[in-house]
C-alpha positions in Angstrom: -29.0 27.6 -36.9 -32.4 25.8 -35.6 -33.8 27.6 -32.8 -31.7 31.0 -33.4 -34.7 33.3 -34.1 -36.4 31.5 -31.3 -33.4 32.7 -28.9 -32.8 35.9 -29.9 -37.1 36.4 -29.8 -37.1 35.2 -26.4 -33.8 37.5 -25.0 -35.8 40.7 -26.5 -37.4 40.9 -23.7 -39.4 44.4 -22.8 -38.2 45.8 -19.4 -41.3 46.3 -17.3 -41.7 49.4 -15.4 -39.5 48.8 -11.4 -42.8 49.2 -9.6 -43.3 45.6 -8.0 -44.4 47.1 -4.4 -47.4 44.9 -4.4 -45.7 41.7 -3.3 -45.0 43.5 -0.1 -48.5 44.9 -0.3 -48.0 48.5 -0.2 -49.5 49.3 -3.8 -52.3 52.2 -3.3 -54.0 52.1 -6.3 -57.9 51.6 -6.1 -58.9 48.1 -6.3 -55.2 47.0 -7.2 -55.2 44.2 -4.1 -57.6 41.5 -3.7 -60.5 41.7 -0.6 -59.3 38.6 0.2 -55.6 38.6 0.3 -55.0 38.4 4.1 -57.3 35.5 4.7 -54.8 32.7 3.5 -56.8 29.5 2.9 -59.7 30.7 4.7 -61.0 31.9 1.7 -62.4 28.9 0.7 -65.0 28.6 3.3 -66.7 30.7 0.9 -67.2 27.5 -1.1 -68.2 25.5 2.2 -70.9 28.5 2.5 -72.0 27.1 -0.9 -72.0 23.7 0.0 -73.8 24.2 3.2 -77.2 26.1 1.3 -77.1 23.3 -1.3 -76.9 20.6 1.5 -79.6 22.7 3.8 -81.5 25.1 1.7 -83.2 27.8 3.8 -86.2 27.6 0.8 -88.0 24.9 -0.8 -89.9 25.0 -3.8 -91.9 22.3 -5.3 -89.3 20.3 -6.8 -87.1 20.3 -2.9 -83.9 21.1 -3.0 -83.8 21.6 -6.5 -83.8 25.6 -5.6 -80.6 25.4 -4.5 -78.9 23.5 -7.3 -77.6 26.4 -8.5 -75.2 26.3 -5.4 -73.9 22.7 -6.8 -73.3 23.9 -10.4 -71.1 27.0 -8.9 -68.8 24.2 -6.8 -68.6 22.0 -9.6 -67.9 24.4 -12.0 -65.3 25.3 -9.5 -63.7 22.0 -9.5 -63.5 21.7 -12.9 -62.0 25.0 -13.8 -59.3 24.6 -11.2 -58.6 20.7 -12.2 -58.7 22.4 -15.8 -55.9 25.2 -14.6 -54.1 22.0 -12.3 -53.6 19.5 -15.7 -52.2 22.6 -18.1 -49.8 23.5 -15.3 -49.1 19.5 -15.2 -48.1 19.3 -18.7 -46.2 22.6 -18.5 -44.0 21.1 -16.3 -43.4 17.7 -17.9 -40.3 18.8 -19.7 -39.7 14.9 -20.8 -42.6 15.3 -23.0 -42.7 18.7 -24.0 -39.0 20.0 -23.8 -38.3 20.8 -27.5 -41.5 23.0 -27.9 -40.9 25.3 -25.1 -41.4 28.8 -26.3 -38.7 30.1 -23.0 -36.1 28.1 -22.1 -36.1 30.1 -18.6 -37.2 28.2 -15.7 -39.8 29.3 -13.5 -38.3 30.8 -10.1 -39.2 30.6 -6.7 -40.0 34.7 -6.6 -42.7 34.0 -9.3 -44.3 31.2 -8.0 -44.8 33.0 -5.0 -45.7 36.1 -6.7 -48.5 33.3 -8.7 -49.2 31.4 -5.5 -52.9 33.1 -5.4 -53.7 32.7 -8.8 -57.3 31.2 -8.3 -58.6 34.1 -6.5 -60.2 35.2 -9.6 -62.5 31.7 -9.4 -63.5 33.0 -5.8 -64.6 36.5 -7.6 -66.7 34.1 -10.4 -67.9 32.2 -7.9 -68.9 35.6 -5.9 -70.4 37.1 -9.1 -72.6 33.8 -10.0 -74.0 34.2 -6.7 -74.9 37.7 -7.1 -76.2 36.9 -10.7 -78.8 34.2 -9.1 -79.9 36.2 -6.6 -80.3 38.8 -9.4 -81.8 37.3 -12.1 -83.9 34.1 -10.8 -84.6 32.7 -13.7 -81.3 31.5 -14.3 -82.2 28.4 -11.8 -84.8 27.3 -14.5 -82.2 27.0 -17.1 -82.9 24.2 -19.1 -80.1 20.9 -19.9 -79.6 22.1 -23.7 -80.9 24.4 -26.3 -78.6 24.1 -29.5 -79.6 27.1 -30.7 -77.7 28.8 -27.4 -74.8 27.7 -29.1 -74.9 30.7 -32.1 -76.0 33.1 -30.1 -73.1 32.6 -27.2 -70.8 32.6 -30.1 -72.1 35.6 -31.6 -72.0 37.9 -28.4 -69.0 36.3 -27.9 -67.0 37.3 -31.5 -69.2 41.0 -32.0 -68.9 41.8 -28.1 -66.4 40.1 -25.5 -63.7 39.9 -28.4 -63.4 44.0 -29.3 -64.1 44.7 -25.7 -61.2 43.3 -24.8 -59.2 44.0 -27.0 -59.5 47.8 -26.7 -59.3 47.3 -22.7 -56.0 45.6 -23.1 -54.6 48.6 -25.2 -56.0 51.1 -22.3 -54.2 49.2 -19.7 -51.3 49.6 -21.4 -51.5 53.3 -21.3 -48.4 54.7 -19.2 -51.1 55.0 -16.2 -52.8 51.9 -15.9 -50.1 49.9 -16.8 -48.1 51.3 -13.9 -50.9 50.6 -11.9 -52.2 47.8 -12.3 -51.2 46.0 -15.8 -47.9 45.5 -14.5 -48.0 42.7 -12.1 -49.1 40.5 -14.8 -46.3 40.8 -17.2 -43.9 40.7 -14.4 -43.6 36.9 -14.6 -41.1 36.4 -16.3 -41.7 32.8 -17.8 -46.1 32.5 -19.2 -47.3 29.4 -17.4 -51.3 28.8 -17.2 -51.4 30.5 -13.6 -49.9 33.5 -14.8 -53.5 33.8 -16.3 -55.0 34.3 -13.1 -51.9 36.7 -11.6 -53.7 40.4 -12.1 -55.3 42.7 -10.2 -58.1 42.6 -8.7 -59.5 45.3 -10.8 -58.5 43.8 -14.4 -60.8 40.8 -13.3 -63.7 42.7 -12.8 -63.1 43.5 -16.1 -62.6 40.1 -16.7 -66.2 39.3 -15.4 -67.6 41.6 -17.9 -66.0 40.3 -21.1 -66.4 36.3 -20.0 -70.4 37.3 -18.8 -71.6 39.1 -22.0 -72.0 36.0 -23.9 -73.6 33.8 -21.3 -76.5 36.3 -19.3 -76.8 37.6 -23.0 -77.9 34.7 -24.3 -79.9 34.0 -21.4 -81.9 36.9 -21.5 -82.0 36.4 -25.1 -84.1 32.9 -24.4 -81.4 30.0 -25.8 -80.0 29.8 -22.3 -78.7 26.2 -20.9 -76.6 24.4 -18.4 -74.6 23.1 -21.0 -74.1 26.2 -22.6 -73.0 28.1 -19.6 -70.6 24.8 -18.6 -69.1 24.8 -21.9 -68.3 28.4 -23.0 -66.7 28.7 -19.4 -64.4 25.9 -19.7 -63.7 26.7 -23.1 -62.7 30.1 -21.7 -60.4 28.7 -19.2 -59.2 26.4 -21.6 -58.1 29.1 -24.1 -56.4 31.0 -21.4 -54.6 28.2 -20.2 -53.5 27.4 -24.2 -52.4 31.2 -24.6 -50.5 31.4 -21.0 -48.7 28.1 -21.5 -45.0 28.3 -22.0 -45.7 25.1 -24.5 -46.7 25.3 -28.1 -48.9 22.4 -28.6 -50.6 23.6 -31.5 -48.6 22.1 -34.9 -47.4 24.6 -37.8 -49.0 22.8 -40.4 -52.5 22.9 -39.3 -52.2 27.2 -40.6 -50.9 26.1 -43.6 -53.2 23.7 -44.5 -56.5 26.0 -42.8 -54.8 29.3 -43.8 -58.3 31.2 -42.2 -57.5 29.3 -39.2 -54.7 31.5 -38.3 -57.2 34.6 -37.8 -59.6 32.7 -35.8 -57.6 31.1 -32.9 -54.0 32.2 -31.2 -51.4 30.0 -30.0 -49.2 30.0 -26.7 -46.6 31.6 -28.9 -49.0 34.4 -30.1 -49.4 35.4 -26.3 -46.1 34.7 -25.2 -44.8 37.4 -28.2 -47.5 39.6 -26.5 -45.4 39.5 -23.1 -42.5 39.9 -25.2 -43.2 42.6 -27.0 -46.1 44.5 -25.3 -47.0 46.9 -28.1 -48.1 44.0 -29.9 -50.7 41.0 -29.8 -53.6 42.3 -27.2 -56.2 40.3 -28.5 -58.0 37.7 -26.2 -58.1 34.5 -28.4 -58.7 35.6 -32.0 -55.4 37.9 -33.9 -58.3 39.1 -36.4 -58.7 41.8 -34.2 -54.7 42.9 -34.1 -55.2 42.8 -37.5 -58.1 45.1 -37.9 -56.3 47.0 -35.3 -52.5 46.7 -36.6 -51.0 45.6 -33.7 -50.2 42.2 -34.6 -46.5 41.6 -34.4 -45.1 40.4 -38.0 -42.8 38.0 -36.7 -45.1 35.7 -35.3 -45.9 33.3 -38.4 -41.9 32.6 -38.4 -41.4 31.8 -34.6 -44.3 30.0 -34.6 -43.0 27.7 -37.2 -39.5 27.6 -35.8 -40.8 26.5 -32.4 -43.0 24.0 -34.0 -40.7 22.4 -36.1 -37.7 22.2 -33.4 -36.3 19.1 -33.3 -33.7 19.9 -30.7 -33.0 21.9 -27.6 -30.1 23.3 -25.5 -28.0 20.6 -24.0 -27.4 20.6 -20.4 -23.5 20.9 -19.4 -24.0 19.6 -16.0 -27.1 16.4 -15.0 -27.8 15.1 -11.8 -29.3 11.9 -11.7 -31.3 11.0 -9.0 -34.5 8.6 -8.3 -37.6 8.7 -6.3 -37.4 8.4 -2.6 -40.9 6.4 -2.1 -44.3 6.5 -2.9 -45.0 10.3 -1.4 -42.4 11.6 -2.0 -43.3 10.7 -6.3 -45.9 13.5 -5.4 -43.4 16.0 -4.8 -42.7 16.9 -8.6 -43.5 20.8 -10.1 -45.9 18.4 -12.9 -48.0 17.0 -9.8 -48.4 20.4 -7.5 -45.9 23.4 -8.2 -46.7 24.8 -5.3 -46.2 21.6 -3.1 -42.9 21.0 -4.9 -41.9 24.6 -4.6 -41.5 24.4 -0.3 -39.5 21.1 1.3 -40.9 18.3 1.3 -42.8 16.8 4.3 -46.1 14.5 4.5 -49.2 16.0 4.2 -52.6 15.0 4.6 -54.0 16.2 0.9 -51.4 13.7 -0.6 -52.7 10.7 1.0 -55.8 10.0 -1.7 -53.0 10.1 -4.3 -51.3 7.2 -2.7 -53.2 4.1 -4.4 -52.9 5.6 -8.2 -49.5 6.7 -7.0 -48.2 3.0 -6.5 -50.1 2.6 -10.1 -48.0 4.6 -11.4 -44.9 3.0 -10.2 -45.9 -0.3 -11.3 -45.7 0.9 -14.6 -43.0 2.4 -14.5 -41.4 -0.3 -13.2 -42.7 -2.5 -16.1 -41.7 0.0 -18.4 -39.9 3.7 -18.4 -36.5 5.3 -19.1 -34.8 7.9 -17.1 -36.7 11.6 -17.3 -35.8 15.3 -17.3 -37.8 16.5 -13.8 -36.3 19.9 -13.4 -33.5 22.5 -14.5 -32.0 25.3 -13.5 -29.1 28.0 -15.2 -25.8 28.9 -13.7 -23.5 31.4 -15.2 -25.1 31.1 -18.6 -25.0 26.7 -18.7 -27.8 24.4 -18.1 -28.2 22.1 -15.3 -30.8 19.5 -15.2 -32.2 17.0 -12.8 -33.1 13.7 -14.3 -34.8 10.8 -12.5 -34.3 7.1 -12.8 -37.6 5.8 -12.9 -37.3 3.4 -9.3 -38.6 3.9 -6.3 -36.1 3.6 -3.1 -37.1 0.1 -2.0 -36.2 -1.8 -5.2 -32.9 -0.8 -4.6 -32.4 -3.1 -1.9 -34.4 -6.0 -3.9 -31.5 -8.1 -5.7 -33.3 -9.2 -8.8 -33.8 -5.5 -9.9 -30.1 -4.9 -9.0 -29.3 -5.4 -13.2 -32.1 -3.6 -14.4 -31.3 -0.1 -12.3 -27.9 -0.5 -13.7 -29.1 -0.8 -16.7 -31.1 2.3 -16.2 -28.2 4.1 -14.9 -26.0 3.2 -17.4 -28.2 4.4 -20.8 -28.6 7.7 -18.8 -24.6 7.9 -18.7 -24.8 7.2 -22.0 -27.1 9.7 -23.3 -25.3 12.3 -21.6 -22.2 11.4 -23.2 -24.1 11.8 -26.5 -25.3 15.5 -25.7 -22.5 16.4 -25.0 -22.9 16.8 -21.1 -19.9 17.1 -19.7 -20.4 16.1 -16.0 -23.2 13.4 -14.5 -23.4 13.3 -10.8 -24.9 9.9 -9.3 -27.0 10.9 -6.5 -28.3 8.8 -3.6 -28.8 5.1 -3.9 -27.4 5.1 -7.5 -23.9 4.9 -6.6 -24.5 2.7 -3.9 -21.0 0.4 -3.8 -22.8 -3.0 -3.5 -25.0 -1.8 -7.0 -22.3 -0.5 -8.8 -19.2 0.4 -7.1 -19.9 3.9 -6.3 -19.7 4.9 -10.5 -17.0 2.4 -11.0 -18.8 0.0 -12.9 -19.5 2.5 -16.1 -16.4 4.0 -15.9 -14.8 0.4 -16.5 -17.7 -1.0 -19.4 -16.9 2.8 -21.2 -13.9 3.7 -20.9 -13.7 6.3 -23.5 -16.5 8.3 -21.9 -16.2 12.1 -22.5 -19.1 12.9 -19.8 -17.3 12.6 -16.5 -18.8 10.3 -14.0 -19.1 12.0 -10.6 -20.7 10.5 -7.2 -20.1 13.6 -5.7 -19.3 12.4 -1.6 -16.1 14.2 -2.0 -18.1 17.4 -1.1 -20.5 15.3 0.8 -17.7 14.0 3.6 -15.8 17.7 3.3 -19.4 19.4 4.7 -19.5 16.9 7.6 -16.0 17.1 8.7 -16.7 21.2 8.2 -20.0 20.6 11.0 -17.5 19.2 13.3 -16.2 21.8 16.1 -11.9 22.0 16.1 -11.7 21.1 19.9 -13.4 18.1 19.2 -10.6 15.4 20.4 -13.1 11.9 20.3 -16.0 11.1 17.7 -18.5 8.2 17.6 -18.9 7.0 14.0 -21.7 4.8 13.1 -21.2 3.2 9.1 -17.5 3.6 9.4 -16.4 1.2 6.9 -18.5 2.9 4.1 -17.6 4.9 1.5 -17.8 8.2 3.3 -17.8 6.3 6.7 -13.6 5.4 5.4 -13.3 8.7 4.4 -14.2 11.0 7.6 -12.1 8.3 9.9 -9.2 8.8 8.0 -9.4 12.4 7.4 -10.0 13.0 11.3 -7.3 10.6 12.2 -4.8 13.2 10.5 -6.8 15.9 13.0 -5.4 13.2 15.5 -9.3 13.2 16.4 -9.9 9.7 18.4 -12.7 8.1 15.9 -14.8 5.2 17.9 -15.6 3.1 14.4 -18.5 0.7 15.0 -18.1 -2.2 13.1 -18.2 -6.0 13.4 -15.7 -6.4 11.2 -12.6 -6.7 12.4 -10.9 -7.4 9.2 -12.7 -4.0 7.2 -11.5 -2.4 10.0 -8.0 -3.5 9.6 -7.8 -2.2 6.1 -8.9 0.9 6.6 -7.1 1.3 9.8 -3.9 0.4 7.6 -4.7 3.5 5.2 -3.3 5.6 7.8 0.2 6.7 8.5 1.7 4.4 10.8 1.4 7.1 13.7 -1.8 7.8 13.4 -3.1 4.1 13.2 -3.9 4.1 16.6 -6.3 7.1 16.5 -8.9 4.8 14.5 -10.4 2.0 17.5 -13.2 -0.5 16.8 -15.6 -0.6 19.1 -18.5 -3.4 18.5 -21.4 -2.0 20.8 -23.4 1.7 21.0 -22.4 1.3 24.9 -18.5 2.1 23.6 -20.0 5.6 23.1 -21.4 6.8 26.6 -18.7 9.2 27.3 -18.7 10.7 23.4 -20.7 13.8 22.6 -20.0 13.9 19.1 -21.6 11.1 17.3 -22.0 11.0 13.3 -24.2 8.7 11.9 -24.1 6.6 8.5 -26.9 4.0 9.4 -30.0 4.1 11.0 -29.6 4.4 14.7 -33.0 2.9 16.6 -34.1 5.0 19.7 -32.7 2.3 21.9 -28.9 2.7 19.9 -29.5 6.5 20.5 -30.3 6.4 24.5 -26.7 5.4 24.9 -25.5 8.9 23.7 -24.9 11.1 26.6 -27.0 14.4 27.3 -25.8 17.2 24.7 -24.8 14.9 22.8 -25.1 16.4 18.9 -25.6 13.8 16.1 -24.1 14.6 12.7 -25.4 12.3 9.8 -25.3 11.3 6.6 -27.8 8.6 6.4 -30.8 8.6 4.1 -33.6 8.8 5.1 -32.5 10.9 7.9 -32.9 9.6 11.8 -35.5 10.5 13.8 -34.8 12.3 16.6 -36.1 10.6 19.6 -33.1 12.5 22.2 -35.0 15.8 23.3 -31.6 16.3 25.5 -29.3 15.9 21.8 -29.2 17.8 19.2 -29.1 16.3 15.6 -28.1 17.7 12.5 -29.5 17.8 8.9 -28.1 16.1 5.9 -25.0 17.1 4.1 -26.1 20.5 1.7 -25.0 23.2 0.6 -26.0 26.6 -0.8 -26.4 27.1 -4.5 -24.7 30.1 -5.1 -26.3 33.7 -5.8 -26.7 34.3 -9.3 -28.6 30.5 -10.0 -31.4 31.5 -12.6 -34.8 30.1 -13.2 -34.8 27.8 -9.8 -38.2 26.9 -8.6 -38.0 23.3 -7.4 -36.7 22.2 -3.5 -34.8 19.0 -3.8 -36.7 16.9 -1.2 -36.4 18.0 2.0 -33.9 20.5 1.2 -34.8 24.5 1.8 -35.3 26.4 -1.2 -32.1 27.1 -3.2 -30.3 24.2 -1.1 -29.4 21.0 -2.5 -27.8 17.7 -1.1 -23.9 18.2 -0.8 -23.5 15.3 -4.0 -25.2 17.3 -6.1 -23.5 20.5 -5.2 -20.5 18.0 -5.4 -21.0 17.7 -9.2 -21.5 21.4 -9.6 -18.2 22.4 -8.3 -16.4 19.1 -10.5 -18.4 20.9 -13.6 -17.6 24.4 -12.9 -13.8 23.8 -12.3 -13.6 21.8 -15.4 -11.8 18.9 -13.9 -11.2 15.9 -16.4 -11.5 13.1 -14.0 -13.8 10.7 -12.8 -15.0 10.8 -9.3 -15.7 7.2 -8.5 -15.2 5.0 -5.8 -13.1 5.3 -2.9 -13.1 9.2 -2.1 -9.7 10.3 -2.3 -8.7 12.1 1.2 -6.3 14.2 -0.3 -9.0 15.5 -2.8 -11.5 16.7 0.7 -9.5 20.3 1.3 -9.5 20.9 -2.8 -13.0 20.0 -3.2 -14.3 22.3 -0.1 -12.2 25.0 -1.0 -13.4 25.3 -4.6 -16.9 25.2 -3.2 -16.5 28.0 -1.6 -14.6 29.7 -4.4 -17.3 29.5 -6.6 -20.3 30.4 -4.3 -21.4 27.5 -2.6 -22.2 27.9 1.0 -22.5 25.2 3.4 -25.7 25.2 5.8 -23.6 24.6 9.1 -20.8 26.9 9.4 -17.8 25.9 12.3 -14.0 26.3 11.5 -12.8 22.9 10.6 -11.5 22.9 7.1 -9.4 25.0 5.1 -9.1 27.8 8.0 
């Protein structure tokens, strides 16, 4: 079968020694932590220390501030190394492009992006180093633009000294000792992504300094010495380290067979991923000669490489939800813009406003031309779940001529799933908005013969409300009652003979739903036209955005549950308001690392965690539509029964 080897490779995993103290901080061996690793962010004024003797030089030769150019080439070499790191951990994450040449099919977890989160404290040592190197050895300011013949030399020292110096250090550190020590913490990530280059001790990149330094002060001192040599064997470096940590193989099969001597010269990201793997095998830093010479090089590299290269194919997901972007800064809240940013909830931050103007760029084209795209995944109980996003922002959902085209959109992602064999899509958000598409119904009717089940997921959605709201609540104030979900919790509370205040100006919706309801409860469900109805009610839950004037007419203590997206600010300091619908993931989720907007980590909107629980209990029907009230108690219950846990716990469904 295509892929087998691949699998079975990748589950033959190496169990690395249960000595991970260091992310509390409590490892004791010599120079394990980093000088700097209290000092969050303030690290960086190192580089504004930098910036400030390049801008105001404390010496002055004859050609001015020229003296301190040396400052400028450490901050833009810098900038360049860490946009260099930045685009490889881009790519990494854009599983639409790259999906089917992913060496691991794990995903990245929120424990190792953490463990990662420092990862460029090894450009602060460089940086620290340079300095020290200048101050050293002044003639390194008087480099000159080029000298071709630094190009032979640099490559030299690098192949007959940085090479073999490695090489053997990377065997010593995985003596019993150091590996314990130190070595450790860098295989401990489970899934190779470029920043796990830059996750060691702060020892192992002193070493580091050594073995990336040889071939640049060497030929210095030698006398073929540039700036461009020094620029380009350091990027080249980075570049290298950032191929062999990636968890994408990007370099094709064929080029080894057609340049067998090719194959000794450079690795690939599967040569180093086998490494981490199997950690008696492939130690060398970018050229396998040298496991050769040494016999370490593990034999079964040619074939996985070539399997991995030549996949055409990759695990189908049993369970997609499909969502869509939220706006213009909330596009920037993807793992392939900033991992870290997409990693915590989302919220505005300053850093992302620059982004905004190629931001809207971007959404022009893919306005003009896109098709729905895998953004994230995640493993439950040994099936794949995947996130896919319709390429539309929020607004043109509410522009009528794009109505057909997001269908469109919506209905060749249905589609697709049906072909892989996905057994349950889940429309989040605006995509199963009733006046677009009937809440699913609309591709449930064109395909009728649809295997994938078609799932809009407010089942869950109006069960984690109603569960919010406090048993001795006798009167609620319901804004958006004649919605989908808004039908749903006044009908389902009318059989908690709870008095619902519906606001709605029409009469004759209100009549229709009121007539849903046994005749004896009919007169729990009242229209009320005007926020003023609601003076006296301290339980208000909202479906449409409520204006700080609509909310002054809630009484002090008043607490306002919602379900309206985007969310309602809260003007009421004397109210309390409650978050949107969510719930929990359960425990044993794998290879999570992604916050689903403003969720918290491992939470996600009560929709999608509405899907999860129509998947996992294998039901065969659609969930389109009206929301059955019947269906709210079997919904919530098998929630529960399989893990889920809602964010707001009171005891109002199910006992």
């Amino acid at each position: 079968m295509e892929g087998e080897k691949v699998t079975t490779m990748i589950q033959a995993r190496i169990t690395i020694p249960d000595k991970r103290t260091a992310f509390s901080g409590t490892t004791t061996a010599p120079l394990f932590a980093w000088p700097w690793e209290h000092y969050g962010n303030y690290k960086y004024l190192f580089y504004v220390a930098l910036l400030a003797k390049y801008l105001y030089p404390t010496t002055t030769t004859e050609e001015g501030t020229e003296g301190s150019s040396w400052c400028l080439h450490i901050l833009l070499l810098f900038l360049l190394r860490g946009l260099l790191y930045q685009l490889w951990s881009s790519y990494d994450y854009m599983f639409f492009l790259n999906r089917t040449r992913r060496i691991s099919e794990e995903g990245i977890d929120f424990k190792q992006i953490d463990a990662e989160w420092n990862w460029d404290n090894f450009l602060i040592l460089h940086a620290i180093v340079a300095v020290l190197a200048y101050w050293s050895f002044p003639s390194l300011t008087n480099l000159p633009l080029w000298d071709g013949r630094g190009i032979f030399c640099c490559l030299a020292l690098h192949i007959g000294v940085s090479e073999p110096v490695y090489y053997w250090l990377h065997r010593l550190l995985h003596s019993p000792n150091l590996f314990t020590d130190y070595h450790w913490l860098h295989h401990s990530s489970k899934v190779s992504h470029p920043f796990t280059a830059g996750h060691a001790t702060f020892l192992e990149h002193l070493v580091l300094c050594i073995v990336i330094g040889v071939p640049i002060l060497g030929t210095v001192f030698i006398g073929y010495g540039s700036i461009s040599i020094l620029y380009s064997y350091v990027l080249l470096f980075d570049m290298l380290r950032c191929l062999g940590h990636s968890n994408v193989e990007v370099i094709p099969h064929h080029l080894f067979e057609n340049i067998p001597l090719l194959r000794y010269l450079v690795y690939t990201p599967t040569y180093h991923n086998i490494h981490h793997m199997d950690m008696r095998t492939n130690f060398c830093l970018f050229m396998p000669v040298y496991d050769i010479l040494g016999k370490t090089i593990n034999t079964r590299y040619w074939d996985l490489h070539k399997d991995i290269s030549s996949r055409k194919k990759t695990s189908a997901p049993g369970f997609v939800f499909l969502g869509h972007v939220v706006d213009i800064m909330a596009a920037l809240h993807t793992p392939f813009v900033f991992r870290s940013f997409n990693s915590i909830p989302f919220s505005k931050k300053f850093f992302l406003f620059p982004f905004w103007p190629p931001t809207f760029l971007v959404m022009l084209a893919m306005w003009a031309k896109s098709k729905t795209f895998l953004v994230s995944f995640y493993n439950l109980r040994g099936r794949l779940h995947q996130t896919w996003v319709v390429p539309r922002f929020g607004f043109q959902y509410f522009l009528p001529f794009a109505a057909d085209g997001i269908n469109k959109q919506i209905e060749e992602a249905i589609l697709r799933a049906d072909r892989l064999g996905v057994k349950v899509i889940s429309l989040a958000a605006l995509n199963k908005n009733e006046s677009l598409n009937g809440g699913g119904t609309l591709f449930i009717n064109k395909h009728p013969d649809l295997k994938v089940r078609v799932v809009h997921g407010n089942t869950l959605t109006a069960a984690v409300i109603l569960n919010e709201i406090p048993r001795d609540v006798d009167e609620v104030f319901l804004t958006g009652s004649t919605s989908k979900l808004g039908r749903a919790i006044a009908l389902y509370l009318a059989r908690r003979r709870v008095r619902v205040l519906m606001l709605t100006q029409s009469t004759e919706r209100f009549l229709k739903i009121q007539k849903e309801a046994p005749e004896e409860l009919q007169k729990f469900l009242v229209q009320v036209t005007k926020y003023q109805a609601a003076k006296q009610c301290k339980t208000w839950i909202i479906g449409k955005w409520t204006t700080p004037r609509e909310q002054s007419w809630a009484p002090s203590g008043t607490h306002f549950h919602q379900y309206v997206v985007p969310p309602v600010i809260p003007f009421r300091r004397d109210c309390t308001f409650g978050k949107l619908a969510a719930m929990r993931l359960p425990e044993d989720v794998e290879g999570l690392g992604s916050c689903e907007y403003t969720m918290e980590r491992g939470v996600v909107h009560a929709c999608h965690a509405g899907g999860v629980v129509h998947f996992l209990e294998g039901w065969k029907h659609h969930e389109v539509g009206a929301i059955d009230v019947d269906q709210i108690d079997v919904v919530w219950k098998a929630a529960l029964r399989h893990g889920l846990k809602p964010m707001q716990i009171s005891p109002a469904i199910g006992g």
